[in-house]
Each structure stands twice: as C-alpha cells, then as structure tokens.
TORVEX-802197 format. One record per residue (C-alpha): x, y, z; chain; residue number from 1. Coordinates in steps of 0.2 Angstrom, whole numbers, plus 2048, in hexadecimal, padded with zeros to 3 digits. Layout:
N
ATOM_X_Y_Z_A_NUM
...
END
This chain:
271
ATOM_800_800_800_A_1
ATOM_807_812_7FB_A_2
ATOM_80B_81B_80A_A_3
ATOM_80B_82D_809_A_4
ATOM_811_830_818_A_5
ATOM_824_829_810_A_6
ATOM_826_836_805_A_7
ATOM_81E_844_80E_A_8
ATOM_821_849_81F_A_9
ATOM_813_84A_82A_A_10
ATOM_814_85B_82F_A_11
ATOM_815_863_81E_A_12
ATOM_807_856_81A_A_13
ATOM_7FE_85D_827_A_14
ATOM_801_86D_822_A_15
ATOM_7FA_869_810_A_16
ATOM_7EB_862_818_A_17
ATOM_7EA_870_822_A_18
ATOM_7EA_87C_813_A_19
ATOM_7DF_871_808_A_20
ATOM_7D2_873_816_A_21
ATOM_7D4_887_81A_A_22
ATOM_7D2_889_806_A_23
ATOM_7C2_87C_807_A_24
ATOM_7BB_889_814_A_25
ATOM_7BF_897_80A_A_26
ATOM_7B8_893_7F9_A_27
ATOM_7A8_88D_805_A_28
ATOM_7AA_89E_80D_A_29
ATOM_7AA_8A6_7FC_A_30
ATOM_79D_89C_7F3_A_31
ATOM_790_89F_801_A_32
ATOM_795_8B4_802_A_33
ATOM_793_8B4_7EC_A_34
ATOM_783_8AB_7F1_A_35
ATOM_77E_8B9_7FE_A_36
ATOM_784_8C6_7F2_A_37
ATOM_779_8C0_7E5_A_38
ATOM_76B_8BE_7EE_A_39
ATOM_76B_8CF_7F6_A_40
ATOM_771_8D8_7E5_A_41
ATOM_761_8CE_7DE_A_42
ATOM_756_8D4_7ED_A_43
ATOM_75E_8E6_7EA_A_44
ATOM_757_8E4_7D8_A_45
ATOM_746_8DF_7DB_A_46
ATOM_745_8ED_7E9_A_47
ATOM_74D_8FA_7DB_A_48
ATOM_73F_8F3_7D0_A_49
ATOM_732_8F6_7DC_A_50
ATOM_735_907_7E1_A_51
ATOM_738_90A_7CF_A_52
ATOM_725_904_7CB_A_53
ATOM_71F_90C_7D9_A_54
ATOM_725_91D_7D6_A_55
ATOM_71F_91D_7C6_A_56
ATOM_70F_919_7CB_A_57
ATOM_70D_925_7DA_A_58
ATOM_711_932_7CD_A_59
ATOM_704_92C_7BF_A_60
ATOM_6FA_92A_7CE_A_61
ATOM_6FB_93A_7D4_A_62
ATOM_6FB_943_7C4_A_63
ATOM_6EA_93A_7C1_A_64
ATOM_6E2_942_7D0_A_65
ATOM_6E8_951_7CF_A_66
ATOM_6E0_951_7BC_A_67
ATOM_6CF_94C_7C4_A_68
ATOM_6D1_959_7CE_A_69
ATOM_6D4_963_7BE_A_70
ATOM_6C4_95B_7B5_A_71
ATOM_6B8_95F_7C3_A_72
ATOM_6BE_971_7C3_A_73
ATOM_6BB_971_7B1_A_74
ATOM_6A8_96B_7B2_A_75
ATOM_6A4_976_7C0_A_76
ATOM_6AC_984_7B5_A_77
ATOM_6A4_983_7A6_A_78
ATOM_694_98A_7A5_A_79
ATOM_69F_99B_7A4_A_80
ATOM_6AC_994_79A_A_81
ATOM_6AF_997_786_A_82
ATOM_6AC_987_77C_A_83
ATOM_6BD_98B_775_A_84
ATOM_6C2_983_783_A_85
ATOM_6BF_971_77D_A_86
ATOM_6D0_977_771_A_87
ATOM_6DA_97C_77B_A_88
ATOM_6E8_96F_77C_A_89
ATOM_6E8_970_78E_A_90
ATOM_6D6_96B_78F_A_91
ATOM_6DA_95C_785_A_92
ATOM_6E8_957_78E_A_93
ATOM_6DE_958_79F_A_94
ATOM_6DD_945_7A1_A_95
ATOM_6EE_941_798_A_96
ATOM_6F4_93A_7AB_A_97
ATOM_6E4_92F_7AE_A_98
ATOM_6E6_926_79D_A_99
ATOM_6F7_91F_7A3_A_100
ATOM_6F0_917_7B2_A_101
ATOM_6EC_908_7A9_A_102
ATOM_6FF_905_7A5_A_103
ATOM_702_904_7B9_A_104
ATOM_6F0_8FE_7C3_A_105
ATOM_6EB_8EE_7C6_A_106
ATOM_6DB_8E9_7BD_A_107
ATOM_6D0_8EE_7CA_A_108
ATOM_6D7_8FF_7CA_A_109
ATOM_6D7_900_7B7_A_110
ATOM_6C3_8FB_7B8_A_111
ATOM_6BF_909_7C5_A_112
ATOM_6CA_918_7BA_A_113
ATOM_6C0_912_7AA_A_114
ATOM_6B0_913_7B3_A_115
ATOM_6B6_923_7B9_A_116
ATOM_6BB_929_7A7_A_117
ATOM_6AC_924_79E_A_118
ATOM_6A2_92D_7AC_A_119
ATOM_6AB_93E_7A7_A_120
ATOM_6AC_93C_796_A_121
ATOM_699_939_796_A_122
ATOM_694_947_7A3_A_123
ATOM_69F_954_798_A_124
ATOM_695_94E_787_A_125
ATOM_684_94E_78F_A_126
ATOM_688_961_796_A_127
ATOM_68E_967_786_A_128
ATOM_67C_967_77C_A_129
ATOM_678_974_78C_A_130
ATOM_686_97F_78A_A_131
ATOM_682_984_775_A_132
ATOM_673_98E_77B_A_133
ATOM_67E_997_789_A_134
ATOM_68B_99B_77D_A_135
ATOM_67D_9A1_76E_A_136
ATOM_677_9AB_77B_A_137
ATOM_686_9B3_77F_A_138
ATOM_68A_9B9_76F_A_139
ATOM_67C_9BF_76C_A_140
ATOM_67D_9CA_77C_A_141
ATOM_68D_9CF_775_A_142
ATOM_687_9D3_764_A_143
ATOM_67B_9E0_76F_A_144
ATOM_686_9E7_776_A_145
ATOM_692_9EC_768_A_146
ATOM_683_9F4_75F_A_147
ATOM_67C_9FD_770_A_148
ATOM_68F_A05_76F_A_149
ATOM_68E_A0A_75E_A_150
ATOM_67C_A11_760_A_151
ATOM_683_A19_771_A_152
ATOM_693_A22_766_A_153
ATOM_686_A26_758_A_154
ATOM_679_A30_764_A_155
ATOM_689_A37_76D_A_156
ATOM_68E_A3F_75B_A_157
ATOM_67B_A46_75B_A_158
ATOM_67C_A4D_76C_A_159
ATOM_68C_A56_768_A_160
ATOM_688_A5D_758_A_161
ATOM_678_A63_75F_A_162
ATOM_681_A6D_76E_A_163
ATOM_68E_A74_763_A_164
ATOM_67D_A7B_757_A_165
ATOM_675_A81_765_A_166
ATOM_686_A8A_76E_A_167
ATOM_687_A93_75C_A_168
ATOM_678_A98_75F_A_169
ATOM_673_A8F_74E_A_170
ATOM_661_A8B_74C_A_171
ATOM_65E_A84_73D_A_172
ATOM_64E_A7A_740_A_173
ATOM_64E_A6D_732_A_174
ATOM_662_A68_738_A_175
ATOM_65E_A69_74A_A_176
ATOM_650_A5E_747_A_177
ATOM_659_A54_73D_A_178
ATOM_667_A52_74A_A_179
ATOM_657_A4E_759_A_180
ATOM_64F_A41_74C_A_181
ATOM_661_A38_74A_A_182
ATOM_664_A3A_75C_A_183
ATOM_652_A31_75F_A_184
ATOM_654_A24_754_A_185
ATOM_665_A1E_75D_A_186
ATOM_65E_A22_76D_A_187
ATOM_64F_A17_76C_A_188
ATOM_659_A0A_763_A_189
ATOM_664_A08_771_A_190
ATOM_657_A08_77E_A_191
ATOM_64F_9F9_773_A_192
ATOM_65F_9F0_773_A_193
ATOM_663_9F2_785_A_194
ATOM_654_9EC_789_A_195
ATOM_656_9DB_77B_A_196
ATOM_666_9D8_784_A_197
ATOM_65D_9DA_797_A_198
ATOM_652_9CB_791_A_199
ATOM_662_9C2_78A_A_200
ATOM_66A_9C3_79A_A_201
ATOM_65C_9BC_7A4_A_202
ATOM_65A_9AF_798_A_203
ATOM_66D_9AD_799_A_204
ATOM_66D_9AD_7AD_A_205
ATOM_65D_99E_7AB_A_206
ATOM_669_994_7A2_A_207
ATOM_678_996_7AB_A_208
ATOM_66E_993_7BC_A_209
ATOM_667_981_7B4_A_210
ATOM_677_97B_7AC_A_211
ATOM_683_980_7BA_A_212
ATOM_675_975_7C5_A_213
ATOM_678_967_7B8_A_214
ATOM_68D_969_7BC_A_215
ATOM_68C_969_7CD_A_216
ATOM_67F_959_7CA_A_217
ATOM_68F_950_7C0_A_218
ATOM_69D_955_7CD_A_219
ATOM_690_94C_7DC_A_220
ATOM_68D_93D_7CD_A_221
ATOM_69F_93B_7CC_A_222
ATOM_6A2_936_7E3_A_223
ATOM_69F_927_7E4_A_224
ATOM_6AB_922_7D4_A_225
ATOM_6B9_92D_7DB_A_226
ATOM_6B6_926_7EB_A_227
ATOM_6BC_916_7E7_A_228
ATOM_6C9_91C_7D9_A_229
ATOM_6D2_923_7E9_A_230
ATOM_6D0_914_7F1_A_231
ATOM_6D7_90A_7E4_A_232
ATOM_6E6_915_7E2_A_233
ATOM_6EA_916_7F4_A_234
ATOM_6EA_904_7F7_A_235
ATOM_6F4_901_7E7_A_236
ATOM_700_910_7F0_A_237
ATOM_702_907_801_A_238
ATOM_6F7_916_80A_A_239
ATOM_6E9_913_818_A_240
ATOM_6D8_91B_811_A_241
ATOM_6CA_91D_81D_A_242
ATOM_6C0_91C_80D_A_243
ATOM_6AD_91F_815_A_244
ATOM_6B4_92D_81D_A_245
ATOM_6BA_934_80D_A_246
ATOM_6AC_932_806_A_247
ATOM_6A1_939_813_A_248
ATOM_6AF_94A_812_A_249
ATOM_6AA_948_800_A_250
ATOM_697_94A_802_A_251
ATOM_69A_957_80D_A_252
ATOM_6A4_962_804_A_253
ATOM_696_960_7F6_A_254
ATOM_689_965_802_A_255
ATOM_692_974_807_A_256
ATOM_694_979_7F5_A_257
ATOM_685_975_7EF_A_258
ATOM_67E_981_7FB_A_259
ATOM_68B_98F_7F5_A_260
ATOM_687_98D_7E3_A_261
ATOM_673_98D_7E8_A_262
ATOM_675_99D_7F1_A_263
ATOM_67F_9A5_7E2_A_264
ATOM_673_99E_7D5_A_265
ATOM_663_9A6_7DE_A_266
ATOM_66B_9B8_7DE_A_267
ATOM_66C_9B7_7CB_A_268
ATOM_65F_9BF_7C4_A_269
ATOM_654_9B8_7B8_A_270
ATOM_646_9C6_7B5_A_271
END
C-alpha cells in the first residue's frame, strides 16, 4: 500500500491539509457571500422597480385628480364661459392625465375611472344643447348694444349742432327742425333698443339661472363616482381613506354650495 506519509513529512502534510481546508472554508465563505450579494442586489432591483412604478403612478395619479378638480371647475363655469372654450387646447388637454391611468391601475381602478370618464363626457354633451341659446342670446345683447352706442353718438352729433345753432343765435326753423326730428328719431330708437336688450337680459338671466342649476346638478351626479375613484387610488397608493367620511365631507360641501349658488341665482333678475 502507498504510504504518503514516506515521501511527505507529516508536518508539512499537515500543513497542506491544513491549507486545503482553510481554502475549502473560504471558497464556501465566498460562494455563500456572491449568493447573499446576489440575492440582495436582486432584492435592491425589485425594490428599485417598485418605487419606480410607484412613483410613476402617484404622479399620474395625482395629476388625474388634480384634472377632475380642473373638470368640475369647468362645468360649474360654463354657463358664463365662451364656447370658444371647447378649442382651446387647454380645454382639450384637461383630462390628458386621467387617460394614462389605465397604463398604471389595476382593473378595478381602470373600471371606476372609465365609469367616471364616460359620466363627464356625457354630462358636458348633454349641457352643451343648453348653452347655444345662452350664447345666441348673448350676442344678440351685444349686437344691441353696439347700435344703442352708435344711435347714442348719432343723437349726441344732433344735440351739439343744435346748441351751437341756438348760441349763434341761428333760427332757421326748417334746420332746427330738421336737427329736433333727427335727434327724435335716434332718441326713440335708442329707447326701443334699450328696452329690446332689458328683455334680452332677463331672458338671458332665465337661462343662465336653469342651466347653472343643471351644472351644479352634474357636479352632485358625479360624488358618488369620485367617491370611489379616490378610494381606488388611495388604496392602490398605500393611504388609509375614511371613505364614508369623505364622502359625507363631500355631500356637505355640495349642500353648502348649493345654498350659495341658490341665494345668487334668486338676486338675478328676471323681469
């Protein structure tokens, strides 16, 4: 039988053994640590990831409330606002943040934002039919008013050439009749197109006082929806939400409103 021992001394064999196991241990030591490394750089990557898709969805999130915010303003607005409005880029660009949602929420998320969307898109059609007649009226109020201004410079021009006649002391009758008739005719058409514009204005005031009552009727519509949009977003967030008592600090805040825009609608004259 070969005997190692023979050819190597036993110390230096036990050195070598000694050695072979200290560089076992190490390489063991080593392996284990790559795999700890690895593991962690792998949890660092996921966690990276994560805050990643979660910032990214905070921000679309947020922006997505802040345009509903933006949206409700708007309604509430427009029965004084120009329908040149529905061009204006920034008006079509008002819900440019909640059509991302989908590429961040979870399905059921997803369904309560859609339910949401086609709720304001449908509220802002069905108002618009309402808001022609406003807008006719308005122009034709402004039509008035640019010929009661020329009739008023008109009759003005009559007045002045009639005082400068009679501080001559010039009394021709047929030319200061003729400057008294002109100066009637303006005078009475002025008083017929104020009073056409009067009735305009109350007819304008009749309108405005129904449609802004249809508004505030689609904001209160809209609660319950964007109730639960908020609660879909801050539990997607990670947040606590009290959501009844949100949406009971909801109802109020309509309530209160609503008895604001009631008081303001009643001093506007409509006869």
């Amino acid at each position: 039988m070969f005997d190692i021992t023979k050819i190597i001394p036993e110390v230096i064999l036990g050195t070598i053994i000694g050695s072979l196991i200290t560089l076992l241990g190490v390489w063991l030591n080593n392996s284990g640590a790559l795999k700890r490394l690895k593991v962690q750089l792998d949890n660092e990557t996921v966690q990276r990831i994560r805050e990643r898709e979660y910032n990214i969805k905070k921000e679309i999130y947020l922006r997505a409330v802040e345009e509903l915010a933006m949206v409700k303003n708007f309604i509430l607005k427009l029965p004084n606002l120009d329908l040149n409005v529905f061009n204006d880029q920034n008006f079509q660009n008002i819900s440019s943040g909640i059509s991302k949602i989908p590429v961040v929420a979870n399905i059921d998320t997803i369904k309560v934002i859609t339910n949401l969307n086609m709720y304001i898109s449908k509220s802002i059609f069905s108002l618009f039919p309402d808001k022609l007649p406003i807008e006719d009226l308005r122009i034709r109020i402004n039509i008035l008013s640019t010929q009661m201004d020329n009739c008023s410079k008109k009759r003005d021009i009559f007045i002045n050439e009639m005082t400068i006649a009679n501080l001559k002391g010039n009394y021709d009758q047929a030319y200061w009749e003729k400057l008294k008739s002109n100066n009637d005719f303006y005078t009475q058409e002025f008083d017929k197109l104020f009073l056409e514009r009067t009735k305009n204005y109350h007819e304008l005031n009749s309108l405005i006082k129904r449609f802004s009552s249809k508004c505030f009727a689609a904001i209160v519509g809209m609660v319950d929806l964007e109730t639960e949009a908020i609660s879909c977003i801050r539990s997607e967030l990670s947040m606590d939400c009290d959501i009844d008592d949100y949406k009971s600090s909801i109802k109020r805040s309509m309530q209160e409103a609503e008895a604001e825009l009631n008081k303001f609608l009643i001093s506007m004259p409509t006869e």
